[in-house]
Kinemage of the C-alpha trace (Angstrom):
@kinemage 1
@onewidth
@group {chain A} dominant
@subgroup {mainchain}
@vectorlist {calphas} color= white
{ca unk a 1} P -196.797 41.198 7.810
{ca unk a 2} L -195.534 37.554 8.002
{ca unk a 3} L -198.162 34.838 6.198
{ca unk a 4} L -199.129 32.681 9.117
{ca unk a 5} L -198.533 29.271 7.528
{ca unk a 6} L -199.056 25.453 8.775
{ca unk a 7} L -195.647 24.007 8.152
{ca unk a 8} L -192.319 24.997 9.392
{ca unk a 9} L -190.044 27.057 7.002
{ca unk a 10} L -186.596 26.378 7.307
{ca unk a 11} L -183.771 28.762 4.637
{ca unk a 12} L -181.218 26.787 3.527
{ca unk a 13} L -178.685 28.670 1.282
{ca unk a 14} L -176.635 27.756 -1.408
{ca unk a 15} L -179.768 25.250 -2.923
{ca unk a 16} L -178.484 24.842 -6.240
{ca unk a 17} L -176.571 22.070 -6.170
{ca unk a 18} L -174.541 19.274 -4.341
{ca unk a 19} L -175.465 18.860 -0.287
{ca unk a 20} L -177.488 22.222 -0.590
{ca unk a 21} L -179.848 20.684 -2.901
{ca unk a 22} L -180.328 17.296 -1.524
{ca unk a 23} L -180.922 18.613 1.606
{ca unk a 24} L -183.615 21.132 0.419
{ca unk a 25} L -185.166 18.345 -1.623
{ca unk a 26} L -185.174 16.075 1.244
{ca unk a 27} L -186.683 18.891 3.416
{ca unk a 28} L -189.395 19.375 0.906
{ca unk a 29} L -190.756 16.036 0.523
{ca unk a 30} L -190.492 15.856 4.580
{ca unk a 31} L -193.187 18.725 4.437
{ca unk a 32} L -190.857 21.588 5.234
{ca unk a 33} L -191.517 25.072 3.627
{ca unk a 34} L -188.253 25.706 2.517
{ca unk a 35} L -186.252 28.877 1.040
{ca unk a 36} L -182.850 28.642 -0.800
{ca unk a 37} L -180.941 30.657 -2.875
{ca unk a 38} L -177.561 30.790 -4.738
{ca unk a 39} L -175.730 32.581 -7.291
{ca unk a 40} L -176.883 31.014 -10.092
{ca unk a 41} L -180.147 28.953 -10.849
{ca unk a 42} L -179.529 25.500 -11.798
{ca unk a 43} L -181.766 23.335 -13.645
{ca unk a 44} L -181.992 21.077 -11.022
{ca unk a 45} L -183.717 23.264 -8.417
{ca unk a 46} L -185.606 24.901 -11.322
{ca unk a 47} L -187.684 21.514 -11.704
{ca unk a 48} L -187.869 21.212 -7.915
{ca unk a 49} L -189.710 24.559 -7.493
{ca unk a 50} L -191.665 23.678 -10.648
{ca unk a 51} L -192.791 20.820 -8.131
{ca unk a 52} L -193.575 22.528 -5.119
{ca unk a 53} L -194.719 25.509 -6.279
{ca unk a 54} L -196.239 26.481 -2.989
{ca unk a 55} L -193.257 25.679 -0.976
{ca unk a 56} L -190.223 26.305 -2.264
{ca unk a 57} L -189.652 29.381 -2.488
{ca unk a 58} L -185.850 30.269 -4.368
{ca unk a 59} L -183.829 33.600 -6.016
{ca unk a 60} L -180.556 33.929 -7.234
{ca unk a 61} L -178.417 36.024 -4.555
{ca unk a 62} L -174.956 36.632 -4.125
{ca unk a 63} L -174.763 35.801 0.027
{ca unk a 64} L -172.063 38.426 0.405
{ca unk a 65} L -174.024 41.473 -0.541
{ca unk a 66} L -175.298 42.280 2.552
{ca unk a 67} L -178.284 44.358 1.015
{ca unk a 68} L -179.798 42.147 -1.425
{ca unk a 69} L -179.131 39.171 1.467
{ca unk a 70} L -181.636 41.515 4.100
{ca unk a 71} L -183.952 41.728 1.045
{ca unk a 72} L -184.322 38.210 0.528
{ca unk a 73} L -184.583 37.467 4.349
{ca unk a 74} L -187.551 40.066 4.141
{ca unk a 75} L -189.034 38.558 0.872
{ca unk a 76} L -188.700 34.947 2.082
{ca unk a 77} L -190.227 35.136 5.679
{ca unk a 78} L -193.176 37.049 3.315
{ca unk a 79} L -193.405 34.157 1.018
{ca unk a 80} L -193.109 31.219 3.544
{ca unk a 81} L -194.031 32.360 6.974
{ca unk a 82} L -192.408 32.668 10.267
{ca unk a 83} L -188.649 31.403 9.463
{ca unk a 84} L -188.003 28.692 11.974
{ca unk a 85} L -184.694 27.246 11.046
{ca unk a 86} L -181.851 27.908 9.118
{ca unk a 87} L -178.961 26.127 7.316
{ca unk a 88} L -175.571 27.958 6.401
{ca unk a 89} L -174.721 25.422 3.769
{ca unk a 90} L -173.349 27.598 1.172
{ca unk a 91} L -169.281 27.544 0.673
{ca unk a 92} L -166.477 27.761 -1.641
{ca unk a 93} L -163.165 25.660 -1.690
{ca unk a 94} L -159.742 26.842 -2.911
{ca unk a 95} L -157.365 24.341 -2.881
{ca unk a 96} L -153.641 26.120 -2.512
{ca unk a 97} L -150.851 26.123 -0.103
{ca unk a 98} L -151.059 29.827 1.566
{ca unk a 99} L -147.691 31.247 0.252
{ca unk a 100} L -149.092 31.105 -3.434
{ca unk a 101} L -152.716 31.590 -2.462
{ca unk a 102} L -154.052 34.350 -4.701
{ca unk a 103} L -155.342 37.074 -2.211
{ca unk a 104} L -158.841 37.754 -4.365
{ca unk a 105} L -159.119 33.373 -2.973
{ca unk a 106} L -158.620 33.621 0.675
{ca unk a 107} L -161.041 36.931 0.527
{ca unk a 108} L -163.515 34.774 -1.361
{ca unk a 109} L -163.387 32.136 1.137
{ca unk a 110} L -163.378 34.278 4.657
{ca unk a 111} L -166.229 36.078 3.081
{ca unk a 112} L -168.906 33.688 1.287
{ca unk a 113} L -167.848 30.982 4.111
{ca unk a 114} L -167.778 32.934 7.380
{ca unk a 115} L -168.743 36.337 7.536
{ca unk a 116} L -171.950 35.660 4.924
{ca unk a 117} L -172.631 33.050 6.854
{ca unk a 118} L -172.752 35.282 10.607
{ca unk a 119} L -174.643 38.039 8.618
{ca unk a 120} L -177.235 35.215 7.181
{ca unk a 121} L -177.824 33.856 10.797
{ca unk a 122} L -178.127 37.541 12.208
{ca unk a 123} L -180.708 38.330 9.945
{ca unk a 124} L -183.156 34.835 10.735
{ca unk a 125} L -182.123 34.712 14.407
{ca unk a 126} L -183.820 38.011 14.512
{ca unk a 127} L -187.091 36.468 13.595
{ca unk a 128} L -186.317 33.217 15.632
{ca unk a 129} L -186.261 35.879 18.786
{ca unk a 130} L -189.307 37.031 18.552
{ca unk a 131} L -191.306 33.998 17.895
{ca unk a 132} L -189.003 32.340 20.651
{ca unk a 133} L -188.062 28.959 19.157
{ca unk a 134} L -185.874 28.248 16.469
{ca unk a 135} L -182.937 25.838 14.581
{ca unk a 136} L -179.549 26.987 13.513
{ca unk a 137} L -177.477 24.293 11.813
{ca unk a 138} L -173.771 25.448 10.255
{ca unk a 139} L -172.708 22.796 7.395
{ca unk a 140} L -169.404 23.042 8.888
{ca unk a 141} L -166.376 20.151 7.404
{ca unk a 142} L -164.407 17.509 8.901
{ca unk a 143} L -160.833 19.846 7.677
{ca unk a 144} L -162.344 22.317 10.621
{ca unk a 145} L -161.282 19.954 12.871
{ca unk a 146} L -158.337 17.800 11.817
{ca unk a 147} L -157.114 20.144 8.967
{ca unk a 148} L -155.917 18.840 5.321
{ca unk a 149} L -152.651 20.152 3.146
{ca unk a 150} L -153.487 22.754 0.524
{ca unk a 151} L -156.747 23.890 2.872
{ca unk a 152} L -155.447 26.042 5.762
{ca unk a 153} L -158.443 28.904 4.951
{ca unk a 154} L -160.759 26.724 4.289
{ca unk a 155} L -160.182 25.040 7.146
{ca unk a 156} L -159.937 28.317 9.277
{ca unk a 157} L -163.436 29.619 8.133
{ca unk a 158} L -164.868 26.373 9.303
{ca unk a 159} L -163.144 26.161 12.416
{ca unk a 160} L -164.488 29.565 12.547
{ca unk a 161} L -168.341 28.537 12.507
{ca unk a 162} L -167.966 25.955 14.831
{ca unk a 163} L -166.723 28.596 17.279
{ca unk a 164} L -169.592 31.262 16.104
{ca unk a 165} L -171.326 27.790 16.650
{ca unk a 166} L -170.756 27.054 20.503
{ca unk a 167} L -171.201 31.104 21.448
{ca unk a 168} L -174.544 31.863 20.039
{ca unk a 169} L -175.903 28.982 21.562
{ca unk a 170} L -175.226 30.145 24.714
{ca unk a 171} L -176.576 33.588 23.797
{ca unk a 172} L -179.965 31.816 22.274
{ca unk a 173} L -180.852 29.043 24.520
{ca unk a 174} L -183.275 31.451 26.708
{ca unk a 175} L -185.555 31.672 23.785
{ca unk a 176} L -185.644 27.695 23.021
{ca unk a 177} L -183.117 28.612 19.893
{ca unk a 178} L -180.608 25.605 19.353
{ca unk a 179} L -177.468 26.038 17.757
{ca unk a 180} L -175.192 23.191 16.356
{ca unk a 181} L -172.898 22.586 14.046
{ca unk a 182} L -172.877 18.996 11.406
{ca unk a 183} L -169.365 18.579 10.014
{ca unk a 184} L -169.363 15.907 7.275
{ca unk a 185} L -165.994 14.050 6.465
{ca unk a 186} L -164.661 13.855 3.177
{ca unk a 187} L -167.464 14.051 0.720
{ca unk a 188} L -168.568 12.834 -2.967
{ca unk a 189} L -169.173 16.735 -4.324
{ca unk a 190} L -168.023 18.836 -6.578
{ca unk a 191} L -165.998 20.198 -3.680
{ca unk a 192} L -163.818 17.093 -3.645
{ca unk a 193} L -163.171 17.426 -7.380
{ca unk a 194} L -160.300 19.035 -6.713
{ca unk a 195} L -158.686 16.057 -4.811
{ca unk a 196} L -156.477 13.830 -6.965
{ca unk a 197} L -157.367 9.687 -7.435
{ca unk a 198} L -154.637 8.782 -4.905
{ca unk a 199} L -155.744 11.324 -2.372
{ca unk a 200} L -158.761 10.069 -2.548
{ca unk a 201} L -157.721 6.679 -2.271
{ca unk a 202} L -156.006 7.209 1.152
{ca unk a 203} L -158.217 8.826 2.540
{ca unk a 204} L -160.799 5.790 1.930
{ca unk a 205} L -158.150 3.504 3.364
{ca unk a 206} L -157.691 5.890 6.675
{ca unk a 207} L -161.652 5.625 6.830
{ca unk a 208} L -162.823 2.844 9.057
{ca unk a 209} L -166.190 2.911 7.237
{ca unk a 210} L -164.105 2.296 3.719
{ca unk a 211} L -165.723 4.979 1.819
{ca unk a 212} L -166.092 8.700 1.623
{ca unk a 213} L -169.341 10.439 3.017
{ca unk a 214} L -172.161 11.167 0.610
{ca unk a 215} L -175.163 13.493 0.257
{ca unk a 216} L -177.553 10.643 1.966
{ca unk a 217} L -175.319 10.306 5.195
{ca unk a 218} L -176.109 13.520 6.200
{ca unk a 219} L -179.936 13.989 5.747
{ca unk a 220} L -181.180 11.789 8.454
{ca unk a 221} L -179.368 13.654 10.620
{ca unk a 222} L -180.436 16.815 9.870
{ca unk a 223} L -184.104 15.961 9.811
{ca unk a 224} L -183.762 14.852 13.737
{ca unk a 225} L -181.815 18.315 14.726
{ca unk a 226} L -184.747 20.121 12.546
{ca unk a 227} L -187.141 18.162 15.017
{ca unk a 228} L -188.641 18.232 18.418
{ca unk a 229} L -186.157 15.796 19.701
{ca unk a 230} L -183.471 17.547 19.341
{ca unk a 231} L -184.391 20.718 21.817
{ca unk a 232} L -181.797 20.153 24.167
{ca unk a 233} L -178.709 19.288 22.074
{ca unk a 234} L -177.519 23.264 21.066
{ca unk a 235} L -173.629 24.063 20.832
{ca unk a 236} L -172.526 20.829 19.070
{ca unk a 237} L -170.309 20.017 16.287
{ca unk a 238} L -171.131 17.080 15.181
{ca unk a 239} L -169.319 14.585 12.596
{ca unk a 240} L -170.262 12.461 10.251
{ca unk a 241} L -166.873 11.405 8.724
{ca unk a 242} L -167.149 7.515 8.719
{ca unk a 243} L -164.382 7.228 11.513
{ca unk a 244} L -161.668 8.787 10.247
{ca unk a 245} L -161.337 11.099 12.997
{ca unk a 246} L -161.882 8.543 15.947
């Protein structure tokens, strides 16, 4: 039996590090109950949970092993109460042109980024149906949309949520269950690593805003679609890219 609990507990996954943690850090100290996992424990969330002992609540768990994924669902709702929103944050990035694309990559990718991802939200939307409200928010990218050399799967698993995106919100919106996707432009992660100095470079000159996105650009916004406020806006992608794409 679910703990009936004050706050709101929202799963974000992939926690560990980069966007994931910031934005269960910044959900934390908003007064969120939040649960996060990831392959591997960093010491970075380790010192979070050591903070909020009574609210974070985080495991290592590989997202594409559907078993151990329904466990933690089951585990975390127990720990943290009725699960009332959920952010697919967690990803991987192969940066390739397709013709020399090892296959084990683009199965990595389509799995961890898309399918993981579907069988995550089938799991909490479950929940979110019977207590009849709920917030599903798909860290989607900027490449979904306008594409980028060297990222054609990538790109194709998050065009991919921002479809899965627009149809479940029609199939939730009954049960007050909104549904959006945030796409961030090009951001200052480990993600972008990969890029070299000059692609960097133009891609800060193509930005109106002069800069790439970081971390803190995205937060605000996903504290409002957590909220209240934001119970009529479902089906969205939404960017965050500093102009580039306008």
């Amino acid at each position: 039996m679910e703990k009936k609990l004050e706050s709101k507990h929202i799963v974000v996954s992939g926690g560990a590090r980069g966007l994931g943690l910031e934005l269960v850090s910044d959900l934390l100290k908003t007064g969120y109950r939040v649960s996060s996992f990831s392959r591997r424990k960093t010491e970075a969330i380790s010192k979070l949970a050591a903070s909020y002992p009574n609210a974070l609540f985080f495991e290592e768990v590989d997202i594409a092993e559907e078993p151990i994924l329904k466990a933690y669902v089951r585990e975390a709702a127990k720990q943290n109460g009725t699960i009332y929103g959920l952010i697919n944050n967690a990803a991987v990035v192969q940066e390739g042109i397709l013709a020399t694309l090892p296959e084990v990559e683009i199965h990595k990718m389509i799995s961890i980024n898309l399918e993981a991802a579907i069988r995550l939200t089938r799991l909490c939307v479950s929940r979110m149906l019977m207590a009849a409200q709920g917030r599903v928010l798909n860290i989607s990218s900027i490449i979904g949309t306008r594409g980028y050399n060297g990222l054609s799967v990538y790109s194709a698993t998050k065009a991919g949520l921002d479809g899965f995106t627009r149809s479940l919100a029609r199939e939730v919106g009954r049960k007050k269950i909104t549904v959006n996707s945030i796409a961030p432009g090009y951001m200052k992660t480990e993600m972008s690593a990969g890029l070299e100095g000059k692609q960097l470079e133009q891609i800060v000159r193509r930005t109106p805003m002069r800069r790439l996105a970081e971390c803190e650009d995205v937060l605000p916004l996903v504290r409002f679609m957590l909220s209240e406020g934001a119970g009529f806006i479902t089906g969205q992608t939404i960017l965050i890219d500093g102009g580039i794409s306008a």
